[in-house]
MDAnalysis code that builds the backbone (N, CA, C; Angstrom):
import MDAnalysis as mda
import numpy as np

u = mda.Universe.empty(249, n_residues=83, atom_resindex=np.repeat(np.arange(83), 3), trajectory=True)
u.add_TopologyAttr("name", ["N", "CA", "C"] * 83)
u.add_TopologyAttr("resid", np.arange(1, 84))
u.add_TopologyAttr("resname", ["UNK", "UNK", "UNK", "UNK", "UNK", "UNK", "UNK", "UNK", "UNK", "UNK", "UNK", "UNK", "UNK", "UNK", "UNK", "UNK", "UNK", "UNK", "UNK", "UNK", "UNK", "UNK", "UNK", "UNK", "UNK", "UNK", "UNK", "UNK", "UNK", "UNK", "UNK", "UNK", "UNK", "UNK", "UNK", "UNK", "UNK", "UNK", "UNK", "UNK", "UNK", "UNK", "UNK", "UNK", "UNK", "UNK", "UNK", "UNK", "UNK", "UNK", "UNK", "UNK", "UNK", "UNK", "UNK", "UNK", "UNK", "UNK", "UNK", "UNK", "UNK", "UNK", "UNK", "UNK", "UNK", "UNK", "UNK", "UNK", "UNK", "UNK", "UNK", "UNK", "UNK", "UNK", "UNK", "UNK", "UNK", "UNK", "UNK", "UNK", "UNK", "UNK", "UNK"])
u.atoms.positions = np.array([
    [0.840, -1.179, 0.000],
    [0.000, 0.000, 0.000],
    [0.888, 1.246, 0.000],
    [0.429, 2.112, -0.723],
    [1.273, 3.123, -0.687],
    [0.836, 4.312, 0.596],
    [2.142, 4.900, 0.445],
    [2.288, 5.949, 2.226],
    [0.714, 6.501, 2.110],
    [0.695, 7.572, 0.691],
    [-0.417, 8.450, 0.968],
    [-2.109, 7.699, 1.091],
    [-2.283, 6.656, 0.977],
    [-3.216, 5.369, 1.665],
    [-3.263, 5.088, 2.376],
    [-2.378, 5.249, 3.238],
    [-2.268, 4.943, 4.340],
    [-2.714, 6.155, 5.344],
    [-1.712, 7.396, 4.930],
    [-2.362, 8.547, 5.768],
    [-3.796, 8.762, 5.540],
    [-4.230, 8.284, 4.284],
    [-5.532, 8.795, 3.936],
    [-6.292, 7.833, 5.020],
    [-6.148, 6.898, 5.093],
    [-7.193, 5.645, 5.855],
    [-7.002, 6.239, 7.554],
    [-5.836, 6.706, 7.712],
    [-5.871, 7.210, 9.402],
    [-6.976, 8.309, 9.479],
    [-6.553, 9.431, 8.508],
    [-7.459, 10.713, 8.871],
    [-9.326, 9.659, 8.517],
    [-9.336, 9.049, 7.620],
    [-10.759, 8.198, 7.634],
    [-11.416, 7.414, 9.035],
    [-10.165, 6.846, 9.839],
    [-10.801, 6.433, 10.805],
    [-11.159, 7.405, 11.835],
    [-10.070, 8.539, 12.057],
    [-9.929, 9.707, 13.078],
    [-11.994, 10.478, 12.789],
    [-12.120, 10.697, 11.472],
    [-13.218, 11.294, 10.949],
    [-14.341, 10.422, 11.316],
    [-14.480, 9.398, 11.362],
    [-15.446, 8.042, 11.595],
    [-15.391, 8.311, 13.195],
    [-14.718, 8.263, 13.703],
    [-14.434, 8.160, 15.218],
    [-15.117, 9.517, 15.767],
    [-14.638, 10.464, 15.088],
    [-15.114, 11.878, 15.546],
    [-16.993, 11.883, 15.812],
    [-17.079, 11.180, 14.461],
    [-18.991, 10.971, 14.029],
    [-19.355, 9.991, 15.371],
    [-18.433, 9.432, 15.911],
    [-19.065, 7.663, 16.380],
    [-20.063, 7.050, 14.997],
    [-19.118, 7.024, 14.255],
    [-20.232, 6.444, 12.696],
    [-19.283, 5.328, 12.554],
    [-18.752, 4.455, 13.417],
    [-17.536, 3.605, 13.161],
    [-18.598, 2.066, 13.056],
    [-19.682, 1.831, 13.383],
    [-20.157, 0.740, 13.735],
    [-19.248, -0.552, 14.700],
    [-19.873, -1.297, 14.784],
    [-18.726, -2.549, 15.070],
    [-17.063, -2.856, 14.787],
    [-16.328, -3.546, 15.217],
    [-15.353, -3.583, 14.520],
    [-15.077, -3.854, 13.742],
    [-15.933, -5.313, 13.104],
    [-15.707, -5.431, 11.830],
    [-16.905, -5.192, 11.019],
    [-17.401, -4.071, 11.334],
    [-18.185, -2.871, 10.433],
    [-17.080, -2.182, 9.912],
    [-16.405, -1.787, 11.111],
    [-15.798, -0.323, 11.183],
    [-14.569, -1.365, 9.633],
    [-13.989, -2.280, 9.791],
    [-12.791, -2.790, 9.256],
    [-13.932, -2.858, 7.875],
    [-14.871, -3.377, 7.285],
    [-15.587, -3.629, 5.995],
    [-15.649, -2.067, 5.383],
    [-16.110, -0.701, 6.317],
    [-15.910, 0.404, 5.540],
    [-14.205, 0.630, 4.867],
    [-13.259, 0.329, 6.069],
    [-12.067, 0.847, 5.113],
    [-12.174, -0.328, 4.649],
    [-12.158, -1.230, 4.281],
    [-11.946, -2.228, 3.275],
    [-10.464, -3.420, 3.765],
    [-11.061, -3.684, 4.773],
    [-9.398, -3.983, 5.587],
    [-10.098, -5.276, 6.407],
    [-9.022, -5.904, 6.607],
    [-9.042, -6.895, 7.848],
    [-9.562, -6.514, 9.612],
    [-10.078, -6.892, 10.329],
    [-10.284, -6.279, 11.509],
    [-8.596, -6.648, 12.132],
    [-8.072, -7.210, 11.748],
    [-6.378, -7.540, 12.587],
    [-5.642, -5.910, 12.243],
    [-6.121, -5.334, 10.218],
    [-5.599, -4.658, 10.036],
    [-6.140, -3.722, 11.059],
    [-7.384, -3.350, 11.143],
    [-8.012, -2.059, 11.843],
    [-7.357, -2.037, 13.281],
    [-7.119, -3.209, 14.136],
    [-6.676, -3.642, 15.125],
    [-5.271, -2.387, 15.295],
    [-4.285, -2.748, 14.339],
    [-3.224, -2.232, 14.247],
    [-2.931, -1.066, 13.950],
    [-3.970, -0.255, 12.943],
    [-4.244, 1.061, 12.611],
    [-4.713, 1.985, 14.193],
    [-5.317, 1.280, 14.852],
    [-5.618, 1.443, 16.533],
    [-4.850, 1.989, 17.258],
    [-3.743, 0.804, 17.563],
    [-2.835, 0.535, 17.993],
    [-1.746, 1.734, 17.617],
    [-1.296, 1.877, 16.346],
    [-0.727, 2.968, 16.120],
    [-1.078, 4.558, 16.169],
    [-2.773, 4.493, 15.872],
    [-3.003, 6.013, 16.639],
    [-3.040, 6.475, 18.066],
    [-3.104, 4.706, 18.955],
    [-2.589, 5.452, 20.581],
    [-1.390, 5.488, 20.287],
    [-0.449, 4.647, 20.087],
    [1.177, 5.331, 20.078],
    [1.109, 6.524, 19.824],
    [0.531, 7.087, 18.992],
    [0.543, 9.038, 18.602],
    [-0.266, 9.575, 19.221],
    [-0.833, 9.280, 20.597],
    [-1.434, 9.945, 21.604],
    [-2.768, 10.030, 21.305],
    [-3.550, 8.996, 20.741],
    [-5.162, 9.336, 20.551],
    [-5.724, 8.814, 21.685],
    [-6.838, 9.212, 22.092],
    [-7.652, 8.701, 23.383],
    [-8.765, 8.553, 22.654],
    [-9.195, 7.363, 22.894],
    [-10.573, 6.544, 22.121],
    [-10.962, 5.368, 22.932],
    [-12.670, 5.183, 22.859],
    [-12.766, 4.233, 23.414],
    [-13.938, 3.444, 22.292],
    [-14.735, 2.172, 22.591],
    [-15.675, 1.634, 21.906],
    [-17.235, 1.688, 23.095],
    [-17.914, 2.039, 22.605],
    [-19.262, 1.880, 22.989],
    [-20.073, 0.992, 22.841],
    [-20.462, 0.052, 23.432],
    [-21.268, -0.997, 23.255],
    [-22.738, -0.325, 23.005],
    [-23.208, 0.577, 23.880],
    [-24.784, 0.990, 23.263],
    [-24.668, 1.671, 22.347],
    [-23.753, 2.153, 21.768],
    [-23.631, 3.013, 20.367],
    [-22.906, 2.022, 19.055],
    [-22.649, 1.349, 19.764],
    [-21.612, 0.585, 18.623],
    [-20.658, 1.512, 17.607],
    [-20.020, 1.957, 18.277],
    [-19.135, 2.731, 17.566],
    [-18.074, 3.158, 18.744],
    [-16.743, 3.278, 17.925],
    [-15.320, 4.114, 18.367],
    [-16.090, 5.263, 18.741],
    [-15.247, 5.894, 19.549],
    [-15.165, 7.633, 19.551],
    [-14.193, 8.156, 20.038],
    [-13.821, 8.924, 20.023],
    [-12.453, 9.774, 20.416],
    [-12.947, 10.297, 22.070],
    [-12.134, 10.345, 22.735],
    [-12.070, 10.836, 24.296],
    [-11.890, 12.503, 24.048],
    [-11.289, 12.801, 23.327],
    [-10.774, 14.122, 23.267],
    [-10.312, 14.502, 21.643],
    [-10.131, 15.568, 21.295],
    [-9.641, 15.966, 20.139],
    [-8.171, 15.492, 19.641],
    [-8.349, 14.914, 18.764],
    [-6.831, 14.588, 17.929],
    [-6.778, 14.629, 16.613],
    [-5.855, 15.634, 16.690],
    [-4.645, 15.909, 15.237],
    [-3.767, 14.981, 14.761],
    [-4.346, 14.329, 13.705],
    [-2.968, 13.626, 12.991],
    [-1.835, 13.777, 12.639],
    [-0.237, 13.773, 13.565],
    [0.898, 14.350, 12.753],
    [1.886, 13.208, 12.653],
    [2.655, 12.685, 11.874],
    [3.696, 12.146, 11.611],
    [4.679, 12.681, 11.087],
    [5.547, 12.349, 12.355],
    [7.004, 13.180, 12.278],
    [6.612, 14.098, 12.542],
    [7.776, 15.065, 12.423],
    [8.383, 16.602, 12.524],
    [8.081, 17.460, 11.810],
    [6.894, 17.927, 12.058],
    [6.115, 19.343, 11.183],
    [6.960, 20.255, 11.575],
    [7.688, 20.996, 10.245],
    [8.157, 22.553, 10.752],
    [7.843, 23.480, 9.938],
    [7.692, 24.521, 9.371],
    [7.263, 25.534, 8.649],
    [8.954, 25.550, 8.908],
    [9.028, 26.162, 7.227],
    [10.537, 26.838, 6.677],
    [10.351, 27.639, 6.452],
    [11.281, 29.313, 6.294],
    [10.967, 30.048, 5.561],
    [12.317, 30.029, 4.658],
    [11.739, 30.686, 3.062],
    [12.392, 30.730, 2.180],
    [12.845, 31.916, 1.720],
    [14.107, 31.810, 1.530],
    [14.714, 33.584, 1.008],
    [14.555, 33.347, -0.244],
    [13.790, 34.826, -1.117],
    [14.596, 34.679, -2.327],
    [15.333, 35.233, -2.341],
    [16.888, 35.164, -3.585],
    [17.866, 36.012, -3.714],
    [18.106, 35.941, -4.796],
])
Protein backbone atom coordinates (compact mmCIF):
# COMPACT_ATOMS: atom_id res chain seq x y z
CA UNK A 1 0.00 0.00 0.00
CA UNK A 2 1.27 3.12 -0.69
CA UNK A 3 2.29 5.95 2.23
CA UNK A 4 -0.42 8.45 0.97
CA UNK A 5 -3.22 5.37 1.66
CA UNK A 6 -2.27 4.94 4.34
CA UNK A 7 -2.36 8.55 5.77
CA UNK A 8 -5.53 8.80 3.94
CA UNK A 9 -7.19 5.64 5.85
CA UNK A 10 -5.87 7.21 9.40
CA UNK A 11 -7.46 10.71 8.87
CA UNK A 12 -10.76 8.20 7.63
CA UNK A 13 -10.80 6.43 10.81
CA UNK A 14 -9.93 9.71 13.08
CA UNK A 15 -13.22 11.29 10.95
CA UNK A 16 -15.45 8.04 11.59
CA UNK A 17 -14.43 8.16 15.22
CA UNK A 18 -15.11 11.88 15.55
CA UNK A 19 -18.99 10.97 14.03
CA UNK A 20 -19.07 7.66 16.38
CA UNK A 21 -20.23 6.44 12.70
CA UNK A 22 -17.54 3.61 13.16
CA UNK A 23 -20.16 0.74 13.73
CA UNK A 24 -18.73 -2.55 15.07
CA UNK A 25 -15.35 -3.58 14.52
CA UNK A 26 -15.71 -5.43 11.83
CA UNK A 27 -18.19 -2.87 10.43
CA UNK A 28 -15.80 -0.32 11.18
CA UNK A 29 -12.79 -2.79 9.26
CA UNK A 30 -15.59 -3.63 5.99
CA UNK A 31 -15.91 0.40 5.54
CA UNK A 32 -12.07 0.85 5.11
CA UNK A 33 -11.95 -2.23 3.27
CA UNK A 34 -9.40 -3.98 5.59
CA UNK A 35 -9.04 -6.90 7.85
CA UNK A 36 -10.28 -6.28 11.51
CA UNK A 37 -6.38 -7.54 12.59
CA UNK A 38 -5.60 -4.66 10.04
CA UNK A 39 -8.01 -2.06 11.84
CA UNK A 40 -6.68 -3.64 15.13
CA UNK A 41 -3.22 -2.23 14.25
CA UNK A 42 -4.24 1.06 12.61
CA UNK A 43 -5.62 1.44 16.53
CA UNK A 44 -2.83 0.53 17.99
CA UNK A 45 -0.73 2.97 16.12
CA UNK A 46 -3.00 6.01 16.64
CA UNK A 47 -2.59 5.45 20.58
CA UNK A 48 1.18 5.33 20.08
CA UNK A 49 0.54 9.04 18.60
CA UNK A 50 -1.43 9.95 21.60
CA UNK A 51 -5.16 9.34 20.55
CA UNK A 52 -7.65 8.70 23.38
CA UNK A 53 -10.57 6.54 22.12
CA UNK A 54 -12.77 4.23 23.41
CA UNK A 55 -15.68 1.63 21.91
CA UNK A 56 -19.26 1.88 22.99
CA UNK A 57 -21.27 -1.00 23.25
CA UNK A 58 -24.78 0.99 23.26
CA UNK A 59 -23.63 3.01 20.37
CA UNK A 60 -21.61 0.59 18.62
CA UNK A 61 -19.14 2.73 17.57
CA UNK A 62 -15.32 4.11 18.37
CA UNK A 63 -15.17 7.63 19.55
CA UNK A 64 -12.45 9.77 20.42
CA UNK A 65 -12.07 10.84 24.30
CA UNK A 66 -10.77 14.12 23.27
CA UNK A 67 -9.64 15.97 20.14
CA UNK A 68 -6.83 14.59 17.93
CA UNK A 69 -4.64 15.91 15.24
CA UNK A 70 -2.97 13.63 12.99
CA UNK A 71 0.90 14.35 12.75
CA UNK A 72 3.70 12.15 11.61
CA UNK A 73 7.00 13.18 12.28
CA UNK A 74 8.38 16.60 12.52
CA UNK A 75 6.11 19.34 11.18
CA UNK A 76 8.16 22.55 10.75
CA UNK A 77 7.26 25.53 8.65
CA UNK A 78 10.54 26.84 6.68
CA UNK A 79 10.97 30.05 5.56
CA UNK A 80 12.39 30.73 2.18
CA UNK A 81 14.71 33.58 1.01
CA UNK A 82 14.60 34.68 -2.33
CA UNK A 83 17.87 36.01 -3.71
Amino acid sequence: MRFIEQLERFERIVFLMERRATGTPRQFAEKLEISESTLYEYLKALKERGASFSYSDIYQSYYLLESFDISFGDCRKFEFSEN
